[in-house]
C-alpha positions in Angstrom: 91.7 109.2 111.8 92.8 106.4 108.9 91.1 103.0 110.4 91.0 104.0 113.6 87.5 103.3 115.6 86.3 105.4 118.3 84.7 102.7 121.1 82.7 103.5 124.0 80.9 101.7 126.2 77.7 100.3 123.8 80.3 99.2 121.1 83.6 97.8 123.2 82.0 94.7 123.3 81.3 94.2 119.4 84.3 96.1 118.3 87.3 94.6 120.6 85.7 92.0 122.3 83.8 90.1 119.1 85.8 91.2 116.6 87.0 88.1 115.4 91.1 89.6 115.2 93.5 91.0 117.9 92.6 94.5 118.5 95.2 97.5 120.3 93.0 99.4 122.2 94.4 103.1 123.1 92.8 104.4 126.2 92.9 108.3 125.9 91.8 111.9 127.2 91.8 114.7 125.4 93.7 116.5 127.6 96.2 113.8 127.7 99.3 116.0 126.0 101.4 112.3 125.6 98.2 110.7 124.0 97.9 113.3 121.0 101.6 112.8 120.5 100.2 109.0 119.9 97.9 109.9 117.1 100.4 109.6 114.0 101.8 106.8 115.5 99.0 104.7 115.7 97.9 106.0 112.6 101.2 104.5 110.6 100.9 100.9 112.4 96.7 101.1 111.5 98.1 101.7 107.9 101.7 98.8 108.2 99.7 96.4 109.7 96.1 96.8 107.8 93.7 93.4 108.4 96.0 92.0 110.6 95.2 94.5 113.7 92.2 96.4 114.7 93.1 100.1 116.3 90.8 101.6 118.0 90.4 104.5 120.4 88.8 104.8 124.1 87.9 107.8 125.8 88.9 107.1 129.5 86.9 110.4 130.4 83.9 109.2 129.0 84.3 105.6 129.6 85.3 105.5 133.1 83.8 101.9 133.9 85.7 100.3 131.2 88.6 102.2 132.3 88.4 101.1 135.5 87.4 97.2 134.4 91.2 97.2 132.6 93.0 98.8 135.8 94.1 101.8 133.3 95.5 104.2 135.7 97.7 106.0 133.4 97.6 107.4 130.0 98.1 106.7 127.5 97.7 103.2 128.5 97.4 100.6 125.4 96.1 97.4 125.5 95.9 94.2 122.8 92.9 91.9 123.0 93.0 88.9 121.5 90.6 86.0 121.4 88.5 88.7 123.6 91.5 88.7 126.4 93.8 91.5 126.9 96.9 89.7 126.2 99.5 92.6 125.9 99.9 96.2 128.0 101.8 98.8 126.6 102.1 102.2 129.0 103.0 105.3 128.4 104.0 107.0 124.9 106.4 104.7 122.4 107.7 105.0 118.7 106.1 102.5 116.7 109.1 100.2 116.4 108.8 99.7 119.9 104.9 99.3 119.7 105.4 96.4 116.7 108.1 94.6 118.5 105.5 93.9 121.5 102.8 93.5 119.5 103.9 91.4 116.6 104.9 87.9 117.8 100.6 88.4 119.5 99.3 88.4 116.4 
């Protein structure tokens, strides 16, 4: 995936957290049939929006605590961080005009 992260639990904290830039975490499971529709899509706005936003992906299946810390209960379930808060939740599948509207004026 084009500048998108994986995270897990021993990185969320240096690569959302401390990253120094807002940062759209996509919480995902592989068998999540709306979440691999979400791939190109977050690809295109990691490629548009370059430096000025972090992507990166979270297995909710393997990171269940963190999953559970940000009250994701369904998927795929976004969330932007910025200044190491989530500031923004975005639920469910959207085309990326929709994703940059609510995302844009955060960052």
């Amino acid at each position: 995936m084009a500048n998108i992260t994986e995270v897990n639990s021993n990185n969320f904290h240096e690569e959302v957290l401390e990253a120094g830039k807002a940062v759209l975490v996509d919480f995902w499971a592989p068998w999540c049939g709306y979440c691999g529709k979400l791939v190109p899509v977050l690809e295109d706005l990691a490629s548009e929006l370059g430096d000025k936003v972090k992507i990166v992906k979270l297995n909710v299946d393997d990171n269940r605590g963190l999953a559970e810390q940000y009250s994701v209960k369904n998927l795929p379930t976004m969330i932007l961080f910025k200044d190491d808060e989530p500031v923004e939740r975005l639920l469910g599948f959207m085309p990326k005009a929709t994703i940059l509207a609510k995302i844009s004026p955060l960052v």
